[in-house]
PyMOL Python script that loads the backbone (N, CA, C, O; Angstrom):
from pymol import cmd

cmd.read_pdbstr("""\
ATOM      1  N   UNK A   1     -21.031  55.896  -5.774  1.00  0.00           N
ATOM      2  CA  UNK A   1     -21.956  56.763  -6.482  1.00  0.00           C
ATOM      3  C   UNK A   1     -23.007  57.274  -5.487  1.00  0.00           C
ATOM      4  O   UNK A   1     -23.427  56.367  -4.768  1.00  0.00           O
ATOM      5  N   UNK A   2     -23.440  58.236  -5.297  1.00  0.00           N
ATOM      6  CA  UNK A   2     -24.499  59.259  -4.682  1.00  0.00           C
ATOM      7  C   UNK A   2     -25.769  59.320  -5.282  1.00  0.00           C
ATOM      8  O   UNK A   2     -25.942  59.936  -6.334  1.00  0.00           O
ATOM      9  N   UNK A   3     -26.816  58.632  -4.598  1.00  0.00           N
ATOM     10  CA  UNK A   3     -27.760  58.454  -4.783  1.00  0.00           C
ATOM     11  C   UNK A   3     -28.374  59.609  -4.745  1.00  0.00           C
ATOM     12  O   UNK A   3     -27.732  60.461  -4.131  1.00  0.00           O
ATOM     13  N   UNK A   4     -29.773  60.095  -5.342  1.00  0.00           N
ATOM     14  CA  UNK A   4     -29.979  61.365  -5.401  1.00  0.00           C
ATOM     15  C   UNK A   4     -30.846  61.926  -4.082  1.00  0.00           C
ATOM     16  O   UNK A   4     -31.077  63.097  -3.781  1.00  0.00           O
ATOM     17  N   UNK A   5     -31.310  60.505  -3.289  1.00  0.00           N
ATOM     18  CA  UNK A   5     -32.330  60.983  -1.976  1.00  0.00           C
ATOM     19  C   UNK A   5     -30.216  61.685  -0.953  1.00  0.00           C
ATOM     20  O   UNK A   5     -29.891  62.629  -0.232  1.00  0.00           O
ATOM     21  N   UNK A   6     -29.687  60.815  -1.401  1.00  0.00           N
ATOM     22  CA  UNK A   6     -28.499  61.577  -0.742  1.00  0.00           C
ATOM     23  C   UNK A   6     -28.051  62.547  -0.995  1.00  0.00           C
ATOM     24  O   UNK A   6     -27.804  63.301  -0.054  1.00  0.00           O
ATOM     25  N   UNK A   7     -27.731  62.991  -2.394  1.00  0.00           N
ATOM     26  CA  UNK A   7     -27.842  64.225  -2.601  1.00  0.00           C
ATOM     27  C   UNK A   7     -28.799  65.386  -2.636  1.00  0.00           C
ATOM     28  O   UNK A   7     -28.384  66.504  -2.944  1.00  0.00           O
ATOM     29  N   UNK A   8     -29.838  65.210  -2.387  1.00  0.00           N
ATOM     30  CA  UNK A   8     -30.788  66.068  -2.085  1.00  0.00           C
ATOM     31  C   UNK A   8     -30.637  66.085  -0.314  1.00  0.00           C
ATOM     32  O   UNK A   8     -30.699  67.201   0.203  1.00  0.00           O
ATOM     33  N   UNK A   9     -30.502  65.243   0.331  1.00  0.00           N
ATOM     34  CA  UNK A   9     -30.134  65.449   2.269  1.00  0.00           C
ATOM     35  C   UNK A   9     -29.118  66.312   2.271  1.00  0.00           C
ATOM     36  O   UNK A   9     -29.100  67.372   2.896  1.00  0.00           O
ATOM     37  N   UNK A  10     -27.929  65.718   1.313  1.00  0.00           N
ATOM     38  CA  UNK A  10     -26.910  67.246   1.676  1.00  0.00           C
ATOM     39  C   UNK A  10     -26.983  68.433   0.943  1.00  0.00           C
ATOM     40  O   UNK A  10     -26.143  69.300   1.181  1.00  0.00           O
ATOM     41  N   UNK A  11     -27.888  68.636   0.044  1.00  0.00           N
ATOM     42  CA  UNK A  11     -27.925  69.904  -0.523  1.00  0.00           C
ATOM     43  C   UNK A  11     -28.748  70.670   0.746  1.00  0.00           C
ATOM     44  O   UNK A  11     -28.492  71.853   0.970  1.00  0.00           O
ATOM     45  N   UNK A  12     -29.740  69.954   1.562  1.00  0.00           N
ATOM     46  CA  UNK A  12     -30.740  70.597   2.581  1.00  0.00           C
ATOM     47  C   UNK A  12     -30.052  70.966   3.585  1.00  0.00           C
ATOM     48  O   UNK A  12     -30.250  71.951   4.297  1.00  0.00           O
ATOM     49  N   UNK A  13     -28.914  69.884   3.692  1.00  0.00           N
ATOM     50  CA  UNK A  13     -28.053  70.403   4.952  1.00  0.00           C
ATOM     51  C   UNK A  13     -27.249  71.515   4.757  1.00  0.00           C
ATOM     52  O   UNK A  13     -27.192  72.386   5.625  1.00  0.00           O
ATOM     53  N   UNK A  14     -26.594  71.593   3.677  1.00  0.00           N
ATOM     54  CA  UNK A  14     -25.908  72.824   2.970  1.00  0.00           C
ATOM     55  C   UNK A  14     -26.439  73.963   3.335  1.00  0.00           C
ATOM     56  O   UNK A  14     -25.804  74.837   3.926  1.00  0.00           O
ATOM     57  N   UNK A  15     -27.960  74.070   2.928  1.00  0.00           N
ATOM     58  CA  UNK A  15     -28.304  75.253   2.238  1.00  0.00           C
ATOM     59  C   UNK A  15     -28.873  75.713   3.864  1.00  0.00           C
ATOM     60  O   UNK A  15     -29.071  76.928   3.868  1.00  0.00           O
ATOM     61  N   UNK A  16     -29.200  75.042   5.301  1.00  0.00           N
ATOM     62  CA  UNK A  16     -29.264  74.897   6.139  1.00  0.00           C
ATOM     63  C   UNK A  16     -28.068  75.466   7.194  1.00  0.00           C
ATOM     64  O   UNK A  16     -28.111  76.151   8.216  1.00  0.00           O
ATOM     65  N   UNK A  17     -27.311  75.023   6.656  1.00  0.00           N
ATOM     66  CA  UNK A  17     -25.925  75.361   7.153  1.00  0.00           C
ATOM     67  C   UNK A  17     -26.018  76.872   6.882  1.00  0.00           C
ATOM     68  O   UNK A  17     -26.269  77.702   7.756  1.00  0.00           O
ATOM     69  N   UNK A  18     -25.733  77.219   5.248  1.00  0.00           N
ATOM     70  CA  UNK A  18     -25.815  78.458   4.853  1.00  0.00           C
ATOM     71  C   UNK A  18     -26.529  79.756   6.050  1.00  0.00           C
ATOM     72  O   UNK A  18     -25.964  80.612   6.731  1.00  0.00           O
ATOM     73  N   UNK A  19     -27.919  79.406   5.894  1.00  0.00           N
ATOM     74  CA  UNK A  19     -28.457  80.072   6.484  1.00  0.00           C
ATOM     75  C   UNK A  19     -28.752  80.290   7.950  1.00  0.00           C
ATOM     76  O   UNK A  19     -29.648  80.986   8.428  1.00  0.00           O
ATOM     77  N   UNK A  20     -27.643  79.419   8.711  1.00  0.00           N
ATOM     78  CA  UNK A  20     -27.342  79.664   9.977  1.00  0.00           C
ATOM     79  C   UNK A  20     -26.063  80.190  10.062  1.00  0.00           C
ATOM     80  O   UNK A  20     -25.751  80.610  11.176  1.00  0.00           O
ATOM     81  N   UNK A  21     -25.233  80.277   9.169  1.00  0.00           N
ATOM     82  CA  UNK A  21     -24.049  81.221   8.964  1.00  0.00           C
ATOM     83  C   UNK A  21     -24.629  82.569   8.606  1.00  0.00           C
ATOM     84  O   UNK A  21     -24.094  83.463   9.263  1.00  0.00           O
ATOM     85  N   UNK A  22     -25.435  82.937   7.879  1.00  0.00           N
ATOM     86  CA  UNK A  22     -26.065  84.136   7.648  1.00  0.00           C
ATOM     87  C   UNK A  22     -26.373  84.749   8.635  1.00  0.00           C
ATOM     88  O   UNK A  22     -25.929  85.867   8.895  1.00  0.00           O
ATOM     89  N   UNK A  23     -27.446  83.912   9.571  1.00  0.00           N
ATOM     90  CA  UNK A  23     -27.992  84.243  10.614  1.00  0.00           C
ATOM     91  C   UNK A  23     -27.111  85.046  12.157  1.00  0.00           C
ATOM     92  O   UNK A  23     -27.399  85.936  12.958  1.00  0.00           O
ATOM     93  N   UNK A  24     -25.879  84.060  11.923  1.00  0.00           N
ATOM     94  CA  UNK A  24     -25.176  84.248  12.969  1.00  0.00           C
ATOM     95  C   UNK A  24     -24.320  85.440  12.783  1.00  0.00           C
ATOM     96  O   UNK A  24     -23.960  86.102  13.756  1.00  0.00           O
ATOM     97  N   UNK A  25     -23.907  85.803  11.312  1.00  0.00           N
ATOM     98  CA  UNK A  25     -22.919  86.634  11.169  1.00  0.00           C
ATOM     99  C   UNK A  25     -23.676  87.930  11.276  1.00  0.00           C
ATOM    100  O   UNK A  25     -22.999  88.920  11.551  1.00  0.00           O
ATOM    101  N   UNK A  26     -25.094  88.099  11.086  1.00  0.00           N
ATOM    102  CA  UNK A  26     -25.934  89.890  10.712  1.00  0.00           C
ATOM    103  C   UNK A  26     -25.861  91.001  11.873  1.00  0.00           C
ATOM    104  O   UNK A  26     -25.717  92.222  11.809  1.00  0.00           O
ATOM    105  N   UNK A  27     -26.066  89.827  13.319  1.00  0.00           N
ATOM    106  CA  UNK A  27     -25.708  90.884  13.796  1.00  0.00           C
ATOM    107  C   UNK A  27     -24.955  91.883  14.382  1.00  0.00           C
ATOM    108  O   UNK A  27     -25.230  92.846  15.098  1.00  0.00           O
ATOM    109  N   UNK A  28     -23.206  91.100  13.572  1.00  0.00           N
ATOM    110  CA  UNK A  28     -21.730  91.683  13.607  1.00  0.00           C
ATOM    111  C   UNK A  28     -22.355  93.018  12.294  1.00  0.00           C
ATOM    112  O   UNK A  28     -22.304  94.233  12.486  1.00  0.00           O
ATOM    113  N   UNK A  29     -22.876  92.368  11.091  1.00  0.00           N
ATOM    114  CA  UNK A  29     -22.457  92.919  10.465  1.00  0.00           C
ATOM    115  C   UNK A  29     -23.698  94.597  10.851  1.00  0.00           C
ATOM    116  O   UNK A  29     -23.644  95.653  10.220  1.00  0.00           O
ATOM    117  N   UNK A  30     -24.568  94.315  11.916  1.00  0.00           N
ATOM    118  CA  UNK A  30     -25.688  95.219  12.070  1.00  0.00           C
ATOM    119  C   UNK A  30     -24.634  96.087  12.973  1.00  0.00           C
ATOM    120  O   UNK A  30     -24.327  97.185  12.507  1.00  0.00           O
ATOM    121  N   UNK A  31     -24.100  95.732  14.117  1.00  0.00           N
ATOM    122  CA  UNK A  31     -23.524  96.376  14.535  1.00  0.00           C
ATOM    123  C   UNK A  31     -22.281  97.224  14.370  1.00  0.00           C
ATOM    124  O   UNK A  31     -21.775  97.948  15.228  1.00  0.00           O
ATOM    125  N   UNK A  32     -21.734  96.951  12.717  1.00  0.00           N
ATOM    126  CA  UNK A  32     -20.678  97.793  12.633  1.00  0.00           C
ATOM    127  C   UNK A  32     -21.200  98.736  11.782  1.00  0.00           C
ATOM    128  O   UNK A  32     -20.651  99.837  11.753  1.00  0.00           O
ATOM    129  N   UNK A  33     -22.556  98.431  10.788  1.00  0.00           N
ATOM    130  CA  UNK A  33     -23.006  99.212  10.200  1.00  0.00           C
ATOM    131  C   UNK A  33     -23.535 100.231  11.289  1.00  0.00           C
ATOM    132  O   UNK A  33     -22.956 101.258  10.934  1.00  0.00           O
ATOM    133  N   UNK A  34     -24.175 100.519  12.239  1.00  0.00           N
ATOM    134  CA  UNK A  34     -24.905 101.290  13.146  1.00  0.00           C
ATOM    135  C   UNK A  34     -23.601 101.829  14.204  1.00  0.00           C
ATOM    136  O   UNK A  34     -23.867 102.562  15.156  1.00  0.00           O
ATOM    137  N   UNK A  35     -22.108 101.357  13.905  1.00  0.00           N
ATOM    138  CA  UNK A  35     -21.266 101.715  14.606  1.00  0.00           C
ATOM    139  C   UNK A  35     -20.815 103.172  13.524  1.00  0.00           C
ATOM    140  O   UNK A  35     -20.800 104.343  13.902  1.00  0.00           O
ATOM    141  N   UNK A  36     -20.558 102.787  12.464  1.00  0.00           N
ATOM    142  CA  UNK A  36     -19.701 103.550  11.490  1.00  0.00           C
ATOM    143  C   UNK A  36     -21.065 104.861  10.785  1.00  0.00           C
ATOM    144  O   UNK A  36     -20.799 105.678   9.903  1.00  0.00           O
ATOM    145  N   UNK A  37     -22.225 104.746  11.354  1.00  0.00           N
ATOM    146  CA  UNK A  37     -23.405 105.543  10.635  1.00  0.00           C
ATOM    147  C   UNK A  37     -23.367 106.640  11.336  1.00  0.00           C
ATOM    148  O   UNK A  37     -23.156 106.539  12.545  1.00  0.00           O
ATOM    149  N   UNK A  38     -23.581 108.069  10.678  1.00  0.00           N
ATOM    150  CA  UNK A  38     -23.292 109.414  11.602  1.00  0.00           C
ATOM    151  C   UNK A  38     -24.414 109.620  12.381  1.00  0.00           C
ATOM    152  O   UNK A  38     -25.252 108.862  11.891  1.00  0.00           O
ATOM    153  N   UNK A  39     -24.906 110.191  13.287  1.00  0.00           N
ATOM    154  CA  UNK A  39     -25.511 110.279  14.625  1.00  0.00           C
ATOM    155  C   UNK A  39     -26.915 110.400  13.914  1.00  0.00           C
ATOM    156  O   UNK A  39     -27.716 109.481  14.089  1.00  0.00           O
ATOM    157  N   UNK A  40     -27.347 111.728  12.939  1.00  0.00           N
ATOM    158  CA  UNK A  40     -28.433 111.431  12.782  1.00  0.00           C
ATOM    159  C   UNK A  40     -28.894 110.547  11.680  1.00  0.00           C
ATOM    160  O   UNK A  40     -29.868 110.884  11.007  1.00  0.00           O
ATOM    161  N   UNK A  41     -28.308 109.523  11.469  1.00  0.00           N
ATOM    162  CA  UNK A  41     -29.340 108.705  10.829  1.00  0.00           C
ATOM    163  C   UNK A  41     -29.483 107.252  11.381  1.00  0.00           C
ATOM    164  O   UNK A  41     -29.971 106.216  10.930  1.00  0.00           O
ATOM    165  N   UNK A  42     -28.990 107.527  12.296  1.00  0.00           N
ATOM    166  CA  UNK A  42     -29.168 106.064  13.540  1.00  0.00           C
ATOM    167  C   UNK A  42     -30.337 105.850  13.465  1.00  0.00           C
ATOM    168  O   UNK A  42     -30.642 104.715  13.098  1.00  0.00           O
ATOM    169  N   UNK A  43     -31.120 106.536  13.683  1.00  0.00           N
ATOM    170  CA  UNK A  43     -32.805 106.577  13.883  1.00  0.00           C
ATOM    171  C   UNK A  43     -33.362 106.548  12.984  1.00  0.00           C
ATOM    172  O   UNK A  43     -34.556 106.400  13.243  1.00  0.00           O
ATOM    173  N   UNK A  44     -33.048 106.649  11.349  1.00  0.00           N
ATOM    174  CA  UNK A  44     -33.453 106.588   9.963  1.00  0.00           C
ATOM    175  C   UNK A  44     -34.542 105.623  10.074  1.00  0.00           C
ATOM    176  O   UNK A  44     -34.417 104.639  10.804  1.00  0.00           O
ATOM    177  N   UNK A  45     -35.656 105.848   9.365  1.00  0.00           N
ATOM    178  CA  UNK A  45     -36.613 105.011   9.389  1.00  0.00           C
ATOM    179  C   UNK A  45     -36.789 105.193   7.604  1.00  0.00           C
ATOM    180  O   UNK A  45     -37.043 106.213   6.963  1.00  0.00           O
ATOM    181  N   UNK A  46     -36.602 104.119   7.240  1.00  0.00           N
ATOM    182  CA  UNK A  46     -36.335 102.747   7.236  1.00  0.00           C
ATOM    183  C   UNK A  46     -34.584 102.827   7.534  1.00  0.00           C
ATOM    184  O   UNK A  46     -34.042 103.857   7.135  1.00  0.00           O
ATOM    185  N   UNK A  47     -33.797 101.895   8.142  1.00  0.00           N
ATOM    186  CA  UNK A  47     -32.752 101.883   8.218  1.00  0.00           C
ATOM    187  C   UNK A  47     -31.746 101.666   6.916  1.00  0.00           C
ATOM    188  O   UNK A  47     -32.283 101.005   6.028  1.00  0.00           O
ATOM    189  N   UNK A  48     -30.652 102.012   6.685  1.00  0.00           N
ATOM    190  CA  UNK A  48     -29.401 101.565   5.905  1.00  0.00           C
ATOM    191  C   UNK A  48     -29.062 100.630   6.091  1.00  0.00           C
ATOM    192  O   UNK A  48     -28.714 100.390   7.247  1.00  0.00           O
ATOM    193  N   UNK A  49     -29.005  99.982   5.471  1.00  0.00           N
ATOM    194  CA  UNK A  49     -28.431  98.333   5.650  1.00  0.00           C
ATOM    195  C   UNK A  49     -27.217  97.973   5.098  1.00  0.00           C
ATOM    196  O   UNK A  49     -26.573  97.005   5.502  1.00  0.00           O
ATOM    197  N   UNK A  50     -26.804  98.831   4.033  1.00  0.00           N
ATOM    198  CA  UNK A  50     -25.257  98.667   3.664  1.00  0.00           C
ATOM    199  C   UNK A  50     -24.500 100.411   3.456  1.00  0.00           C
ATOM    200  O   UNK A  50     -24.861 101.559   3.199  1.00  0.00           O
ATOM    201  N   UNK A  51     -23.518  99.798   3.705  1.00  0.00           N
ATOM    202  CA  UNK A  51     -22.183 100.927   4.391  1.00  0.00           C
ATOM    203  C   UNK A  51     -22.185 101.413   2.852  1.00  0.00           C
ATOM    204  O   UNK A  51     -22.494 100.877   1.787  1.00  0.00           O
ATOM    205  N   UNK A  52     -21.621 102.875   3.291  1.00  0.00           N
ATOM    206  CA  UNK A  52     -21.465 103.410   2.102  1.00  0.00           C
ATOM    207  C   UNK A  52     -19.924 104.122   2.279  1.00  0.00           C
ATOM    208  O   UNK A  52     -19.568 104.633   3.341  1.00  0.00           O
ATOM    209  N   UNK A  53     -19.416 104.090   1.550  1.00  0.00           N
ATOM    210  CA  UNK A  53     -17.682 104.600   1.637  1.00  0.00           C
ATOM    211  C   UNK A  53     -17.518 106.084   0.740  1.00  0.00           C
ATOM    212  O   UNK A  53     -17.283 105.924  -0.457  1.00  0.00           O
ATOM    213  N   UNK A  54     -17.586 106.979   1.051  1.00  0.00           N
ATOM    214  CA  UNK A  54     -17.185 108.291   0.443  1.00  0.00           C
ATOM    215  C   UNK A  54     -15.694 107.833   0.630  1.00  0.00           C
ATOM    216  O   UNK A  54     -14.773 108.570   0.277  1.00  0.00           O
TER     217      UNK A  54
END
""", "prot")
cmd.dss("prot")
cmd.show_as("cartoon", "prot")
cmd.util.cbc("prot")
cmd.orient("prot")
């Protein structure tokens, strides 16, 4: 049985984990967004952050 100070360590590690998978994957996903974006809105201020598919 799983004590709850144990289940609360691995929910921290989880959610820890999570957000170093996040971290690691953004700036694949920055660079294909700014790969696939037409010339002038590279420079868009504020930027696009998700792809849009016509």
């Amino acid at each position: 049985m799983i004590t709850s100070k144990k289940l609360s360590t691995k929910i921290c590690i989880y959610i820890l984990l999570i957000v170093g998978v996040i971290l690691s994957i953004a700036p694949f996903y920055w660079m294909i967004v700014g790969a696939t974006l037409p010339s002038g809105e590279i420079f868009r201020v504020p930027p696009r952050l998700l792809l849009v598919i016509i």
